[in-house]
Each structure stands twice: as C-alpha cells, then as structure tokens.
PDBQT receptor file of N, H, CA, C and O in Angstrom, charges set to zero:
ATOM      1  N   UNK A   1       8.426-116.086 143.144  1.00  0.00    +0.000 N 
ATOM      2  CA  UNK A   1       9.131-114.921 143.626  1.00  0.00    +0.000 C 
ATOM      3  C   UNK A   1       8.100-113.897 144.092  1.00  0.00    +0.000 C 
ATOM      4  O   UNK A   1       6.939-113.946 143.687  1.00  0.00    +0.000 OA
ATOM      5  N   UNK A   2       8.491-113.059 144.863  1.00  0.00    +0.000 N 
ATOM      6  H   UNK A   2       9.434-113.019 145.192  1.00  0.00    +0.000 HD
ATOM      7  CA  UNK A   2       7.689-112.619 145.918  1.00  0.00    +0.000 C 
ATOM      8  C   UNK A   2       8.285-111.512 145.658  1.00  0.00    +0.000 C 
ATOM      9  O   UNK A   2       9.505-111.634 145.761  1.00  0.00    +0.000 OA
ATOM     10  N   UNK A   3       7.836-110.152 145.272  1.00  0.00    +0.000 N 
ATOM     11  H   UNK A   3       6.844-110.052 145.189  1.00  0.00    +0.000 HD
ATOM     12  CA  UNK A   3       8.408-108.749 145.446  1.00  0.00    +0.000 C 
ATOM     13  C   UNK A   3       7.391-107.773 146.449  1.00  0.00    +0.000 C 
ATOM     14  O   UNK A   3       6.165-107.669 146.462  1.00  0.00    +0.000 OA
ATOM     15  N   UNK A   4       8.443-107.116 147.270  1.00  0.00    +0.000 N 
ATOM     16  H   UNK A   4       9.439-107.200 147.260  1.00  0.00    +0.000 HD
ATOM     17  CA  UNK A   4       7.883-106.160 148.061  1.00  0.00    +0.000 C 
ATOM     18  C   UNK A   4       8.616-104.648 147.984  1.00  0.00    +0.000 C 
ATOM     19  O   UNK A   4       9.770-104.489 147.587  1.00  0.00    +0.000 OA
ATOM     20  N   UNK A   5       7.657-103.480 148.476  1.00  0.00    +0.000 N 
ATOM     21  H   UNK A   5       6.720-103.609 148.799  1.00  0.00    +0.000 HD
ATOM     22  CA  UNK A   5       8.514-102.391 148.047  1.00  0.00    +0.000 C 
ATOM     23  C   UNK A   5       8.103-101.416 149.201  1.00  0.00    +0.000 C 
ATOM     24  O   UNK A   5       7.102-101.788 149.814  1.00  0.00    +0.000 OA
ATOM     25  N   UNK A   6       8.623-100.341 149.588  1.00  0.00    +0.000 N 
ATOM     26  H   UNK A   6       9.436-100.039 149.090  1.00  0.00    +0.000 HD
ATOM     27  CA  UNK A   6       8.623 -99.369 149.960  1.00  0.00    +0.000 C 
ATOM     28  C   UNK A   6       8.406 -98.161 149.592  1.00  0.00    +0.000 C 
ATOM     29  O   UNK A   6       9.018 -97.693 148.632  1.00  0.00    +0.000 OA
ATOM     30  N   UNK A   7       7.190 -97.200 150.528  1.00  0.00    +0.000 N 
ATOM     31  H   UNK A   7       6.693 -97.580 151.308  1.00  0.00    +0.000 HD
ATOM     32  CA  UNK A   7       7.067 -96.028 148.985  1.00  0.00    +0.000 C 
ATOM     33  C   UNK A   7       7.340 -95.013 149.674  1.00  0.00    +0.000 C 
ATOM     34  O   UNK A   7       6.312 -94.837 150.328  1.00  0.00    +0.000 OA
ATOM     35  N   UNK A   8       8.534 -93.718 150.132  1.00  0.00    +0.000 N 
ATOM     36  H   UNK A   8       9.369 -93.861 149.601  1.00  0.00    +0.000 HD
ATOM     37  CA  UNK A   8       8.508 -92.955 150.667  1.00  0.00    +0.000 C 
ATOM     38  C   UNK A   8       8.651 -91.839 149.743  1.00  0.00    +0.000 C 
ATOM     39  O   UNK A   8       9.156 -91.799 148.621  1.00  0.00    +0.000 OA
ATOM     40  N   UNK A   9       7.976 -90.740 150.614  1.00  0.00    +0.000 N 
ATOM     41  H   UNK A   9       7.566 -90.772 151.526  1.00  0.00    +0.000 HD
ATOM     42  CA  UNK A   9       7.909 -89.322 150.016  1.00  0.00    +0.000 C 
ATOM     43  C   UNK A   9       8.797 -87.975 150.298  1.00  0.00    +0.000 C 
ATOM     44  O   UNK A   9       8.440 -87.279 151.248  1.00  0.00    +0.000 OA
ATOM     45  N   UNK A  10      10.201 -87.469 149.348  1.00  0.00    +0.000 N 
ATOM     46  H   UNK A  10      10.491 -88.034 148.576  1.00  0.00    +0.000 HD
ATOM     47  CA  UNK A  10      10.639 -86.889 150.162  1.00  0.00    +0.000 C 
ATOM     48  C   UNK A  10      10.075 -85.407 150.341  1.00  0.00    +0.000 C 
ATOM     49  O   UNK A  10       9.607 -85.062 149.256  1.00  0.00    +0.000 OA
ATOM     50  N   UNK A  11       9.967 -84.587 151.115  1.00  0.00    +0.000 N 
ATOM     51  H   UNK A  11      10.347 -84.867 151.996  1.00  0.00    +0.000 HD
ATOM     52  CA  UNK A  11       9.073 -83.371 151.328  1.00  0.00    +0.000 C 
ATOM     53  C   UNK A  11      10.219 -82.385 151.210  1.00  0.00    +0.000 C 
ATOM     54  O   UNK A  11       9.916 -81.192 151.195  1.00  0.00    +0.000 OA
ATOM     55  N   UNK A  12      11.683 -82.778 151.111  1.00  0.00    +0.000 N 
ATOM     56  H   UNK A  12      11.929 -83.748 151.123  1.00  0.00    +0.000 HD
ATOM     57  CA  UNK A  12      12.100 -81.136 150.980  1.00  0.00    +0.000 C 
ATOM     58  C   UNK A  12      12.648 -81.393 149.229  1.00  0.00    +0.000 C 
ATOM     59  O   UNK A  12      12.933 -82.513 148.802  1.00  0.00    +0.000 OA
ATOM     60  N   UNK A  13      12.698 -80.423 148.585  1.00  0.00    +0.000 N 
ATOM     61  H   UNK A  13      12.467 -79.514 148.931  1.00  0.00    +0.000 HD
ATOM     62  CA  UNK A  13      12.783 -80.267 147.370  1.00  0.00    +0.000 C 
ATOM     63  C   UNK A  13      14.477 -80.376 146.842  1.00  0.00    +0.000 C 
ATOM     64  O   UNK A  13      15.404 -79.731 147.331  1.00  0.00    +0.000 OA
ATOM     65  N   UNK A  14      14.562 -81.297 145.807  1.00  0.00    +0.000 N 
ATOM     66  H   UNK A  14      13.809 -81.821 145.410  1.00  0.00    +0.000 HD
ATOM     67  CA  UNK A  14      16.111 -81.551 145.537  1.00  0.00    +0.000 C 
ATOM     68  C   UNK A  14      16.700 -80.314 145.328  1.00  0.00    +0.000 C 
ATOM     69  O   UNK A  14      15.957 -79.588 144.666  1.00  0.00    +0.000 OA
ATOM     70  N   UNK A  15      17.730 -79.804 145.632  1.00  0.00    +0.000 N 
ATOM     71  H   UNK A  15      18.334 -80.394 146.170  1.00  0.00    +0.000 HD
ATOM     72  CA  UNK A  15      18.192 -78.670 144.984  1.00  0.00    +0.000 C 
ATOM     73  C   UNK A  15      19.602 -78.769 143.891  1.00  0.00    +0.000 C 
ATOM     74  O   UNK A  15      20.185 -77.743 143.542  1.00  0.00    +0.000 OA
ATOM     75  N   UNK A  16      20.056 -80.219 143.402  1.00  0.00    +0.000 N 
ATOM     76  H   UNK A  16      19.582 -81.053 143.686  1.00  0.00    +0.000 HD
ATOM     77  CA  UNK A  16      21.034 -80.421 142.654  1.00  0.00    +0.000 C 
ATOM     78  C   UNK A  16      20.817 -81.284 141.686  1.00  0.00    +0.000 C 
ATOM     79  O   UNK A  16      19.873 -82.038 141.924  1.00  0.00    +0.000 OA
ATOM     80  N   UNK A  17      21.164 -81.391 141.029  1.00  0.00    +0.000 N 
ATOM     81  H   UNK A  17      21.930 -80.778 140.835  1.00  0.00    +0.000 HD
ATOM     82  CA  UNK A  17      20.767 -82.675 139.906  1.00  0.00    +0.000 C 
ATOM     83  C   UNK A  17      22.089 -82.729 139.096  1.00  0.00    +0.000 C 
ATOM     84  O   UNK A  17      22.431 -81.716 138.486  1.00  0.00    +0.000 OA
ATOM     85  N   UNK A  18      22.992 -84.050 139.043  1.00  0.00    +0.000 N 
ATOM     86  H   UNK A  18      22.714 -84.874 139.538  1.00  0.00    +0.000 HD
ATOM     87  CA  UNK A  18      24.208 -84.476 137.948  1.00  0.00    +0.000 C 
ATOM     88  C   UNK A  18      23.848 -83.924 136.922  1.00  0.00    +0.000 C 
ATOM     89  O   UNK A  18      22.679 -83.553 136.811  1.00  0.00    +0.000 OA
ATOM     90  N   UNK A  19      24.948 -83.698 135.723  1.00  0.00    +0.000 N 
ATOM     91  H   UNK A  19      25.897 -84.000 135.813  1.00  0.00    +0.000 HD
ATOM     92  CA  UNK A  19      25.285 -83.657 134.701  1.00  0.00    +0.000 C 
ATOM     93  C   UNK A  19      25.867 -84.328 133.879  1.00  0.00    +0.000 C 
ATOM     94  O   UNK A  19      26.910 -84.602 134.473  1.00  0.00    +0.000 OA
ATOM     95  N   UNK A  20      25.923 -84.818 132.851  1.00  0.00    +0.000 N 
ATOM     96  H   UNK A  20      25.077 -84.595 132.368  1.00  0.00    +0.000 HD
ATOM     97  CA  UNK A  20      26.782 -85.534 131.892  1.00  0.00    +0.000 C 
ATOM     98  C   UNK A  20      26.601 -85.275 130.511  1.00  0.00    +0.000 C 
ATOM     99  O   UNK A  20      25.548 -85.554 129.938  1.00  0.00    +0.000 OA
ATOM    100  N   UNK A  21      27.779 -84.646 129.830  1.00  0.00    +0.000 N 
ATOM    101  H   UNK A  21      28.634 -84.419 130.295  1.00  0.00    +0.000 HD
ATOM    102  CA  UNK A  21      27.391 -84.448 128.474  1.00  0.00    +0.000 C 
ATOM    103  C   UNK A  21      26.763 -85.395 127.379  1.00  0.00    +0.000 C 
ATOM    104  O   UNK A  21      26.417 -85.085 126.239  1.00  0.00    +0.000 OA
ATOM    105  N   UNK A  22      26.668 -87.226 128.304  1.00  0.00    +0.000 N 
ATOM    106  H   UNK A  22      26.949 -87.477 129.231  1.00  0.00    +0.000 HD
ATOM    107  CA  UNK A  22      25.648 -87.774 127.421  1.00  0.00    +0.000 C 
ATOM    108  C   UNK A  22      24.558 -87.867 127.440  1.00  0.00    +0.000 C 
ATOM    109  O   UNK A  22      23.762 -88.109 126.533  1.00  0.00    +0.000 OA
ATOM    110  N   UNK A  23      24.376 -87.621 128.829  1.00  0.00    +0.000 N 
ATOM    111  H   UNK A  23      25.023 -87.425 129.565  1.00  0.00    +0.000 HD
ATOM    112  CA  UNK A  23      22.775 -87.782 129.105  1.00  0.00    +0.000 C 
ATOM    113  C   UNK A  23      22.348 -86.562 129.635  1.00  0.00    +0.000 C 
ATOM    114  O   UNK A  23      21.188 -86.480 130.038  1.00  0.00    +0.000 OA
ATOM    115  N   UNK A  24      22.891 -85.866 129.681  1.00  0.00    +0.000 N 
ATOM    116  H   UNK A  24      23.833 -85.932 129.353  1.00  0.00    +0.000 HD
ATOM    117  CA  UNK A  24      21.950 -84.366 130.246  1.00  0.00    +0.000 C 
ATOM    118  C   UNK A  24      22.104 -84.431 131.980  1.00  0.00    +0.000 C 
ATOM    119  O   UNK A  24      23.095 -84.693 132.662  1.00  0.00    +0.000 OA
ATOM    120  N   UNK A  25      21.057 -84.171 132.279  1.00  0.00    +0.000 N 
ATOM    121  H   UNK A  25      20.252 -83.959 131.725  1.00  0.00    +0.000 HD
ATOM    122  CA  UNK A  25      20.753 -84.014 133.678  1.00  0.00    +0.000 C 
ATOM    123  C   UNK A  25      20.220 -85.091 134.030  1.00  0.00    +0.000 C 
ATOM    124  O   UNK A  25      19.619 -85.767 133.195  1.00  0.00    +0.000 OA
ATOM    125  N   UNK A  26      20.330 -85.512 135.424  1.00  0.00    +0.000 N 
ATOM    126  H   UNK A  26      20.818 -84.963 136.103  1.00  0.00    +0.000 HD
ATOM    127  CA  UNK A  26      19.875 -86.883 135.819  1.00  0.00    +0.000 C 
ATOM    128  C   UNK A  26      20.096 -86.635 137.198  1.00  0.00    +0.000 C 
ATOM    129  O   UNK A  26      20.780 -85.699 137.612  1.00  0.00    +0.000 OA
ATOM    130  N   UNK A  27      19.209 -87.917 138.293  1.00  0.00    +0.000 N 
ATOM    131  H   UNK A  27      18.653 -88.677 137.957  1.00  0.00    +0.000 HD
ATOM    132  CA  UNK A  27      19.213 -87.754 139.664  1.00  0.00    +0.000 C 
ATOM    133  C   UNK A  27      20.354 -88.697 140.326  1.00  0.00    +0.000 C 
ATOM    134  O   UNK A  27      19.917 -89.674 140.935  1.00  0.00    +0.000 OA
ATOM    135  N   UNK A  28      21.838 -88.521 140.281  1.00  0.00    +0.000 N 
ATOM    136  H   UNK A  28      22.192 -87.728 139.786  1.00  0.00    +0.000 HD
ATOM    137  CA  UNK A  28      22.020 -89.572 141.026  1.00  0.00    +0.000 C 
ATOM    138  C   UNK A  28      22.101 -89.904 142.675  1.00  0.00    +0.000 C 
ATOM    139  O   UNK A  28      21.772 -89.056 143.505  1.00  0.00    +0.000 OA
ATOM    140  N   UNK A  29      22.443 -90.860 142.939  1.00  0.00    +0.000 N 
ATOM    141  H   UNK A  29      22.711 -91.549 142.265  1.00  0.00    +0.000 HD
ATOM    142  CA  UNK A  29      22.236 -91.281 144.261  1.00  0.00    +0.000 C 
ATOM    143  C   UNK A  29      23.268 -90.220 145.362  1.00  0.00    +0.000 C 
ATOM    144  O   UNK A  29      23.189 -90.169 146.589  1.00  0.00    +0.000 OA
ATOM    145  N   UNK A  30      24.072 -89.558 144.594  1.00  0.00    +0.000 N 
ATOM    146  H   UNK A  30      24.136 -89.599 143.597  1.00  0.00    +0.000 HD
ATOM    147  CA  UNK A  30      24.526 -88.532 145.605  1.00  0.00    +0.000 C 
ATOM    148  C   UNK A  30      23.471 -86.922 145.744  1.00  0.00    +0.000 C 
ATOM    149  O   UNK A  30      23.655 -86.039 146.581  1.00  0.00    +0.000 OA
ATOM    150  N   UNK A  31      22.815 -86.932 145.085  1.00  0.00    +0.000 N 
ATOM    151  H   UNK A  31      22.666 -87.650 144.405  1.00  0.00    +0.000 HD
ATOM    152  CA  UNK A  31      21.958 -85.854 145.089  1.00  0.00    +0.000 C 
ATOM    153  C   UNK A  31      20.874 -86.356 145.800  1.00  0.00    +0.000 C 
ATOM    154  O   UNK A  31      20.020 -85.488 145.614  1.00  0.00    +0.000 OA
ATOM    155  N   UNK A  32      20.337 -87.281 146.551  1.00  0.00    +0.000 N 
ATOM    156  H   UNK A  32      21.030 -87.986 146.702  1.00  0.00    +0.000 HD
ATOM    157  CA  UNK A  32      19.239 -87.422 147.115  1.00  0.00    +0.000 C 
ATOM    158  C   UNK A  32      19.487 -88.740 148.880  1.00  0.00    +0.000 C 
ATOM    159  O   UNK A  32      18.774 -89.391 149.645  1.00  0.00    +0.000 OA
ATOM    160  N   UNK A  33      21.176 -88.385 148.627  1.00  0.00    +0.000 N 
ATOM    161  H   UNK A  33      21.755 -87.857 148.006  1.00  0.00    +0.000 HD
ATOM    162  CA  UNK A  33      21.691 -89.436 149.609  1.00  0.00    +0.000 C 
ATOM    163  C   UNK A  33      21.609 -88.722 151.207  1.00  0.00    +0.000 C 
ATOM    164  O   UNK A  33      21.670 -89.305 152.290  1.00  0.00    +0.000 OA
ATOM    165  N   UNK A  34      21.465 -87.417 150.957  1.00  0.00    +0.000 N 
ATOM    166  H   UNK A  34      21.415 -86.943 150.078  1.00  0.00    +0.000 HD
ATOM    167  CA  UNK A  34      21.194 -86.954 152.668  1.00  0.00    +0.000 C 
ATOM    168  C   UNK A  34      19.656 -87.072 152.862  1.00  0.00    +0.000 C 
ATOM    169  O   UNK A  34      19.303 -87.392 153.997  1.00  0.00    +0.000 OA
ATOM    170  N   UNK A  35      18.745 -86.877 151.989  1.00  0.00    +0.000 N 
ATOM    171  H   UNK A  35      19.033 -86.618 151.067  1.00  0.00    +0.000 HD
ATOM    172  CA  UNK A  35      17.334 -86.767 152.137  1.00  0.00    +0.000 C 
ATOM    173  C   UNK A  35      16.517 -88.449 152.344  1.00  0.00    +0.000 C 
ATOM    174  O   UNK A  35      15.327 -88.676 152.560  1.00  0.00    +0.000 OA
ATOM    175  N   UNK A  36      17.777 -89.527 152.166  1.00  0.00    +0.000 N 
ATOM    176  H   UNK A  36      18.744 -89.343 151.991  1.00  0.00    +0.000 HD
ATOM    177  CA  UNK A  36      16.911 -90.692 152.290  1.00  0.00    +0.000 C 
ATOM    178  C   UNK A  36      17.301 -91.523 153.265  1.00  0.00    +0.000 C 
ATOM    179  O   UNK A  36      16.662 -92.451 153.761  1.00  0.00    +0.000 OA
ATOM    180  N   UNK A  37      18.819 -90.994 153.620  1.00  0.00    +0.000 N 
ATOM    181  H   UNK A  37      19.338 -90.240 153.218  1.00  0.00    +0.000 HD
ATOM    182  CA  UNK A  37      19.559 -91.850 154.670  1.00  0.00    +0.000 C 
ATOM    183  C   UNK A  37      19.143 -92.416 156.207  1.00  0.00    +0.000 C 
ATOM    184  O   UNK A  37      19.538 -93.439 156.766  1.00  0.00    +0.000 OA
ATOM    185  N   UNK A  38      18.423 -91.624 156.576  1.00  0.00    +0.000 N 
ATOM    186  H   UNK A  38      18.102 -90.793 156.122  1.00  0.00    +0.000 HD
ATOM    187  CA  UNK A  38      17.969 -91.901 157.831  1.00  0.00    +0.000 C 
ATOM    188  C   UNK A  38      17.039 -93.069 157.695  1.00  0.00    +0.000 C 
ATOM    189  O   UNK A  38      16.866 -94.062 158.402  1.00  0.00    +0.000 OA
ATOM    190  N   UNK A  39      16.440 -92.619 156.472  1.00  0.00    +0.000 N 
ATOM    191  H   UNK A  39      16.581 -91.813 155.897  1.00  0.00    +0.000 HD
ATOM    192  CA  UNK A  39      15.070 -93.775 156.311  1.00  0.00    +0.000 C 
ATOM    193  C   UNK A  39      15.179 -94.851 156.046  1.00  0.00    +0.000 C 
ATOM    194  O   UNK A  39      14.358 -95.621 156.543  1.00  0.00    +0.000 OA
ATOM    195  N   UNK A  40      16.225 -95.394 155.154  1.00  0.00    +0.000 N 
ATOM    196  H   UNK A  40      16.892 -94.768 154.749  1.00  0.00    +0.000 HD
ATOM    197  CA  UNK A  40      16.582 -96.504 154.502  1.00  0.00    +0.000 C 
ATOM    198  C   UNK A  40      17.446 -97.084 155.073  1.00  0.00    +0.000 C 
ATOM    199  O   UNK A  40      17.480 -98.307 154.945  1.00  0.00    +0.000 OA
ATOM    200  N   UNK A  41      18.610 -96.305 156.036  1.00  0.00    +0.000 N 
ATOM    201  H   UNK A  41      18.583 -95.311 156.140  1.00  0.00    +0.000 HD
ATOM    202  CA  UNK A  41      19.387 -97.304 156.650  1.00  0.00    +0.000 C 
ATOM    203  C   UNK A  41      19.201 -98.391 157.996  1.00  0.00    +0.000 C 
ATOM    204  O   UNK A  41      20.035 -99.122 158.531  1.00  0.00    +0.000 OA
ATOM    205  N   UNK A  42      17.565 -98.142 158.336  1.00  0.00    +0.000 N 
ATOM    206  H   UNK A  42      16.888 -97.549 157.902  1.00  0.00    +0.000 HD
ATOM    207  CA  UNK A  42      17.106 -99.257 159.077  1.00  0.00    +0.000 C 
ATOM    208  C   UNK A  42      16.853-100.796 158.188  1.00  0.00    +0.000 C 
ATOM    209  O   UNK A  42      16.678-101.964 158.533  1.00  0.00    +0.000 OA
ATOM    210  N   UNK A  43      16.931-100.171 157.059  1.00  0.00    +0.000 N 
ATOM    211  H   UNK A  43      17.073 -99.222 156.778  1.00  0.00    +0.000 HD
ATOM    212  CA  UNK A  43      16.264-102.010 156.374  1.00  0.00    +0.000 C 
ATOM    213  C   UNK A  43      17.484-101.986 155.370  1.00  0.00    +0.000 C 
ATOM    214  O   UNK A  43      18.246-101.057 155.103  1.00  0.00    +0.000 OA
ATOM    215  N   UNK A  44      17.438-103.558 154.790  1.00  0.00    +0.000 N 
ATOM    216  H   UNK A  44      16.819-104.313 155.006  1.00  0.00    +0.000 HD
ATOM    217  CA  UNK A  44      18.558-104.067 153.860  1.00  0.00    +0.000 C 
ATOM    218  C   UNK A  44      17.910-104.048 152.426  1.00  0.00    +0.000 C 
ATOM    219  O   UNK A  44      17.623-105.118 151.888  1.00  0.00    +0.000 OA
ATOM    220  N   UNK A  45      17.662-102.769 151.761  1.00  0.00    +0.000 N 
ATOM    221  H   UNK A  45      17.895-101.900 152.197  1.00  0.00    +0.000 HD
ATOM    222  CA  UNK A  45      17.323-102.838 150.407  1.00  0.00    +0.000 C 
ATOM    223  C   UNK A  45      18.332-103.556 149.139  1.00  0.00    +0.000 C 
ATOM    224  O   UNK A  45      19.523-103.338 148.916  1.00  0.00    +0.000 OA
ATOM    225  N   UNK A  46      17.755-104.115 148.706  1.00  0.00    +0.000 N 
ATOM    226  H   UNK A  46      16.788-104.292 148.888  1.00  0.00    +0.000 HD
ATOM    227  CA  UNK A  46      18.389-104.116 147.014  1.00  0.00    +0.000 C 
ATOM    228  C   UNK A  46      18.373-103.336 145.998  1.00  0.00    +0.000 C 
ATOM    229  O   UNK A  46      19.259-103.375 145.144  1.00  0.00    +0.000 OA
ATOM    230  N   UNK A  47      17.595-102.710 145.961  1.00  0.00    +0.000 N 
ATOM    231  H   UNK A  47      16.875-102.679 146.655  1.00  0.00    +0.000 HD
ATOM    232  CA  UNK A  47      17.283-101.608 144.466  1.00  0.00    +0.000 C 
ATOM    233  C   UNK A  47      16.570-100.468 145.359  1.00  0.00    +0.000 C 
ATOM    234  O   UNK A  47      15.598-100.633 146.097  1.00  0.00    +0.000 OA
ATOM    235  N   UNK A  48      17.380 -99.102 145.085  1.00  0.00    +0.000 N 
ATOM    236  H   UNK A  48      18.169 -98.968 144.486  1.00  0.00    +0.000 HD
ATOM    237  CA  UNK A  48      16.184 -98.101 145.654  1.00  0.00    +0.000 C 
ATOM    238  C   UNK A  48      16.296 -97.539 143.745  1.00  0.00    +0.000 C 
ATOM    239  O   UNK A  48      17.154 -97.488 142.864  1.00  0.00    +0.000 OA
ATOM    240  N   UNK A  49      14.970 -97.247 143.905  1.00  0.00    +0.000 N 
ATOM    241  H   UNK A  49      14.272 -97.289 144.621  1.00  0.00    +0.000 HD
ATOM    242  CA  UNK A  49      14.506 -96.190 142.564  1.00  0.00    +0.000 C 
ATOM    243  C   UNK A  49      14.190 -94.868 143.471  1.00  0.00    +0.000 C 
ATOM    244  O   UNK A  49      13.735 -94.791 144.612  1.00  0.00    +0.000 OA
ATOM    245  N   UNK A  50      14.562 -93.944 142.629  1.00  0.00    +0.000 N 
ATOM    246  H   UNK A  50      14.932 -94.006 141.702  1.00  0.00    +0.000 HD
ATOM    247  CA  UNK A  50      14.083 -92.329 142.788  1.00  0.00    +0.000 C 
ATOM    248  C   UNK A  50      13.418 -91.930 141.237  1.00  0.00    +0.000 C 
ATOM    249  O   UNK A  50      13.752 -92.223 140.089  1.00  0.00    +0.000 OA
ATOM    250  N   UNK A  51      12.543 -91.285 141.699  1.00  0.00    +0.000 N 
ATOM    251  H   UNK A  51      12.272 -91.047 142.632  1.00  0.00    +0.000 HD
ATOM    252  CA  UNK A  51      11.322 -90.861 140.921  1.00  0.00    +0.000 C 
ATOM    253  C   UNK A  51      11.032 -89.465 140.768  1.00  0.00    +0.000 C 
ATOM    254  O   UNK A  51      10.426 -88.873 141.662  1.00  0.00    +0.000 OA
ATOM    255  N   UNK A  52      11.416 -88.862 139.690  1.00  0.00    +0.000 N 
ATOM    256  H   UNK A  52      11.908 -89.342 138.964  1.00  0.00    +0.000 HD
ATOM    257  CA  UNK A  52      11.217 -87.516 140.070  1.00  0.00    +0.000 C 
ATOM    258  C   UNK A  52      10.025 -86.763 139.248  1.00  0.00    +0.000 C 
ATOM    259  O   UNK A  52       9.596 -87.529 138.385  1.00  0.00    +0.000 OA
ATOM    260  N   UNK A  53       9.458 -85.700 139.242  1.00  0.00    +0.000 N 
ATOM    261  H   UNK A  53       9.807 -85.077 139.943  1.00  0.00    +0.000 HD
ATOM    262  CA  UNK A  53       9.095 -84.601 138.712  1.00  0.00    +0.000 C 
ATOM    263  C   UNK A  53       9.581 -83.877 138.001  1.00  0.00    +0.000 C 
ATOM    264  O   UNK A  53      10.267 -83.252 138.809  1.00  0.00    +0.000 OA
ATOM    265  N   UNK A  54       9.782 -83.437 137.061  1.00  0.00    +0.000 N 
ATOM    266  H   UNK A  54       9.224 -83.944 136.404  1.00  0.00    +0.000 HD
ATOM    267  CA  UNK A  54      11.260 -82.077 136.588  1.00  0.00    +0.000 C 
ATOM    268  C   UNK A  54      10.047 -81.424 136.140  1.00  0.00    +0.000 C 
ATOM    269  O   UNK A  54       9.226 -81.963 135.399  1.00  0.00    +0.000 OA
ATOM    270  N   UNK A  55       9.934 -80.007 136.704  1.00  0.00    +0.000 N 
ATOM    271  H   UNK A  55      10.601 -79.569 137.307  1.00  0.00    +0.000 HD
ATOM    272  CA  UNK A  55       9.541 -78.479 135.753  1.00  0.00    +0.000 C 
ATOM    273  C   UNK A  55      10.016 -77.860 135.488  1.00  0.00    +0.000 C 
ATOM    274  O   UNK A  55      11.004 -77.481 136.117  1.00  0.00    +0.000 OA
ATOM    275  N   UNK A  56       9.561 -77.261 134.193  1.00  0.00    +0.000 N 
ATOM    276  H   UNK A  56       8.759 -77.570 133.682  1.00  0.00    +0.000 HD
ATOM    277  CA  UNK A  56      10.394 -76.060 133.235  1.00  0.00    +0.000 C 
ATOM    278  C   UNK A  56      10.184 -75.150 133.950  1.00  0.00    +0.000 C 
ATOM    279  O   UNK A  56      10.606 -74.029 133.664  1.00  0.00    +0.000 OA
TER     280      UNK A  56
C-alpha cells in the first residue's frame, strides 16, 4: 500500500469553531468548508485532516 498526501496551508484565520457539551470545542468540516473548497474540489480525496493551532 502506497499512501500519498497533500499539505495545504490555510492563510485566512478560522473565525468559528463547533461546540458540543461532550467534547468542548472542535473544528468541524463546516467551519473550514469555504476556506478549502476551491482547493480540494479538483482531486478525489478520501480523508482530509484539519490541523489546528488553538491560543489562549
């Protein structure tokens, strides 16, 4: 098996992040779905990961 990946950087800063009273705060895929769309909908991914930073 052969894995390959893609590493893009997004440059404008999230301004929302989900909630859930079990897990707290978290990134989901609707909070970062306008900032990646253009990029990703040229290729047929299987798994995107988002990676974040969080500061206090």
């Amino acid at each position: 098996m052969t894995a390959e990946c893609d590493i893009y950087q997004i440059e404008t800063p999230l301004t929302t992040l989900s909630y859930d009273d079990e897990f707290g705060y978290f990134v989901a895929p609707e909070d970062v779905e306008n900032h990646i769309k253009d990029t990703i909908s040229s290729k047929d991914y299987d798994h995107i990961f988002i990676i974040v930073r969080l500061r206090r």
